[in-house]
C-alpha positions in Angstrom: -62.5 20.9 -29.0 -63.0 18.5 -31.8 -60.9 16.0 -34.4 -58.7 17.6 -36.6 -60.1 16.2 -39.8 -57.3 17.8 -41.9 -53.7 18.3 -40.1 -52.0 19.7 -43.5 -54.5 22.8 -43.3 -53.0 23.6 -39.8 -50.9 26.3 -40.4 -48.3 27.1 -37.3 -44.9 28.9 -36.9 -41.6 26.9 -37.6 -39.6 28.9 -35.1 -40.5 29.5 -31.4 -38.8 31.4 -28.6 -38.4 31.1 -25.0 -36.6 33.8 -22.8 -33.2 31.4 -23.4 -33.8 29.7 -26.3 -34.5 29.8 -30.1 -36.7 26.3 -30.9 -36.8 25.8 -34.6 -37.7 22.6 -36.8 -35.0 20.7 -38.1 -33.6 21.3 -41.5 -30.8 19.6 -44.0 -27.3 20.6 -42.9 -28.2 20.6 -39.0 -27.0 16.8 -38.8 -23.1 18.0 -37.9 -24.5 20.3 -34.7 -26.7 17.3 -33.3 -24.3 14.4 -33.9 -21.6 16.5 -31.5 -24.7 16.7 -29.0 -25.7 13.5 -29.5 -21.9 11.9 -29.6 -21.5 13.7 -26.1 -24.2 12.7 -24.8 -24.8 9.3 -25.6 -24.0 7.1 -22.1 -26.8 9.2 -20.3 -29.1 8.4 -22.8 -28.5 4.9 -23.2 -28.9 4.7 -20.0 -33.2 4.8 -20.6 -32.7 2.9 -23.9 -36.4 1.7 -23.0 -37.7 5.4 -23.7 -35.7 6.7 -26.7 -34.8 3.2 -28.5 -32.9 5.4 -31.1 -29.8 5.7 -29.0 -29.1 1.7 -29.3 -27.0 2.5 -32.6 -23.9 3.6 -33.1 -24.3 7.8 -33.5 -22.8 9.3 -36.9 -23.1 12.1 -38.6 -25.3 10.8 -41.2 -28.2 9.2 -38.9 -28.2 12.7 -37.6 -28.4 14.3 -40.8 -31.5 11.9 -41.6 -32.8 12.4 -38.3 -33.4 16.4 -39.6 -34.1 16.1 -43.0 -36.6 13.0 -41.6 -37.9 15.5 -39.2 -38.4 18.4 -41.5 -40.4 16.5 -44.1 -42.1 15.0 -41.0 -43.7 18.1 -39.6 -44.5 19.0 -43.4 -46.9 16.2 -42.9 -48.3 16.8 -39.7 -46.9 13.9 -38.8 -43.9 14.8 -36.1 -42.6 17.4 -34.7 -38.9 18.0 -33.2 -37.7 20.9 -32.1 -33.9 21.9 -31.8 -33.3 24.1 -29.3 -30.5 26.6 -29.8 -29.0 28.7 -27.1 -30.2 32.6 -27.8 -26.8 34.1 -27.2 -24.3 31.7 -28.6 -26.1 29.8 -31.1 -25.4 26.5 -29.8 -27.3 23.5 -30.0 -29.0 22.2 -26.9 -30.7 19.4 -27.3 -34.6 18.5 -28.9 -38.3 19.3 -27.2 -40.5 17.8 -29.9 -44.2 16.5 -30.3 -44.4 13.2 -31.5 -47.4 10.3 -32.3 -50.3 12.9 -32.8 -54.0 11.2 -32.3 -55.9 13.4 -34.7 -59.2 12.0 -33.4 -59.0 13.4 -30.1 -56.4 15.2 -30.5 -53.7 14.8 -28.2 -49.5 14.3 -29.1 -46.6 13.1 -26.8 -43.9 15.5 -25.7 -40.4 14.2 -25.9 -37.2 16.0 -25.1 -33.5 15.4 -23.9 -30.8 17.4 -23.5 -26.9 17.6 -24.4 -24.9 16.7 -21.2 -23.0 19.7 -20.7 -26.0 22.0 -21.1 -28.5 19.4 -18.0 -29.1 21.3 -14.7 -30.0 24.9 -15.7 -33.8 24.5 -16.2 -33.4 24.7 -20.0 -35.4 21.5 -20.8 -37.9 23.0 -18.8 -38.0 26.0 -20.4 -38.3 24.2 -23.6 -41.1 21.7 -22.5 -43.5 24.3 -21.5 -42.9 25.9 -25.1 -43.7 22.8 -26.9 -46.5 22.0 -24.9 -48.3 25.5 -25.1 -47.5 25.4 -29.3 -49.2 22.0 -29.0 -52.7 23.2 -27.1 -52.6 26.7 -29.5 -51.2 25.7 -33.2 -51.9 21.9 -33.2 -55.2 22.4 -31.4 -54.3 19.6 -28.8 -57.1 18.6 -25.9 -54.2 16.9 -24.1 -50.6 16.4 -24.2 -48.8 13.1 -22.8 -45.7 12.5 -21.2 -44.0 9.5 -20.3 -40.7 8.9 -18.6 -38.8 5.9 -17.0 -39.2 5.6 -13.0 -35.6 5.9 -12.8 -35.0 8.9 -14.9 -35.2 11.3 -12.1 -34.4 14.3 -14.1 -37.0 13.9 -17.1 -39.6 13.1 -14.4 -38.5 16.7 -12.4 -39.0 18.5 -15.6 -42.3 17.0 -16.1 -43.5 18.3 -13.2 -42.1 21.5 -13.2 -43.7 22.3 -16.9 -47.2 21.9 -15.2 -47.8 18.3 -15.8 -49.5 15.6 -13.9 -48.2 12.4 -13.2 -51.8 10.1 -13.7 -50.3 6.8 -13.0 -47.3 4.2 -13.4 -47.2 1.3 -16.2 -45.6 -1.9 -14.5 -42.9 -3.3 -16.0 -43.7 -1.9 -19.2 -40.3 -2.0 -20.5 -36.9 -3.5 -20.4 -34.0 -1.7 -19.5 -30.4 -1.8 -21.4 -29.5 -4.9 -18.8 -32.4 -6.8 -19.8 -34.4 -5.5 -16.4 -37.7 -4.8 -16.1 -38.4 -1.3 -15.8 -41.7 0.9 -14.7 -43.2 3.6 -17.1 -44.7 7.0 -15.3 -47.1 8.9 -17.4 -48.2 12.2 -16.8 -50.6 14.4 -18.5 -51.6 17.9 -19.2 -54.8 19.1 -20.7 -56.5 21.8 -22.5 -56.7 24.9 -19.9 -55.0 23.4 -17.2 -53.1 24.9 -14.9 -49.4 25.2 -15.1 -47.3 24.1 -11.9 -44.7 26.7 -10.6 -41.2 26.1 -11.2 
């Protein structure tokens, strides 16, 4: 595998699915469906404000609406990728799996996710991770794929495992929590023909 000397000519589907879900890049007019997630979800995820900085302002319906139209101009230039997930049989929003920080050079991207409140508990993020992650290795070309979660965050560091990551170490108070509190970053890793762990 070698540097991607030219993202833009990497051509790759804009809609994925998974035996749940429909993942799809953002586009304008999606900003009303995420700010509900978001708006219902916002104590758990403030709760590793650390991790997804983001979730420190106030949610509206218009940062949302940027955070698509951002998103979809984004993957345009090979530059980010967030996915919305979107239940197959209703329709309705889930949360976001999406790639972010691509290193062309080697190349390798960070997997990010979280999930509306109502919808945590039913493997769903999982499903969703494991999708990004094989979309990173096959259309992006990736050699590895990084994941990092809080210590604490119990559930994000469950679905890293069971989408066939490895957890390769643990960044000492690498962060400060919402109290001011140093906090411990885990990072796990998945590479290029690895083997996925069973859920």
């Amino acid at each position: 595998m070698n540097a991607i000397r030219f993202p833009l000519l990497l051509d790759f589907p804009d809609t994925l699915q998974t035996e749940r879900l429909l993942l799809r890049l953002p586009r304008a007019g999606d900003g009303a469906m995420v700010h509900a997630a978001v708006a219902e979800s916002i104590a758990e995820l403030r709760r590793f404000l650390g991790a997804i900085p983001w979730v420190a302002e106030e949610p509206s319906e218009q940062a949302s609406e940027l955070f698509c139209r951002n998103g979809h101009a984004n993957a345009a230039a090979r530059k980010d990728f967030p996915f919305l997930l979107l239940d197959r049989v209703t329709g309705a929003f889930v949360g976001v799996a999406g790639l972010h920080r691509p290193d062309w050079a080697v190349p390798k991207i960070e997997v990010g996710y979280w999930c509306r409140s109502s919808r945590t508990g039913h493997g769903l993020m999982t499903e969703a991770v494991r999708a990004v992650t094989a979309f990173a290795f096959e259309h992006l070309q990736a050699a590895r794929v990084d994941l990092v979660a809080d210590e604490e965050n119990h559930g994000s560091r469950g679905v890293a495992l069971r989408a066939g990551f490895t957890l390769e170490g643990m960044l000492r108070h690498d962060r400060r929590g919402p109290d001011g509190s140093l906090r411990n970053t885990c990072l796990y890793g998945q590479v290029a023909g690895g083997v996925q762990a069973s859920s």
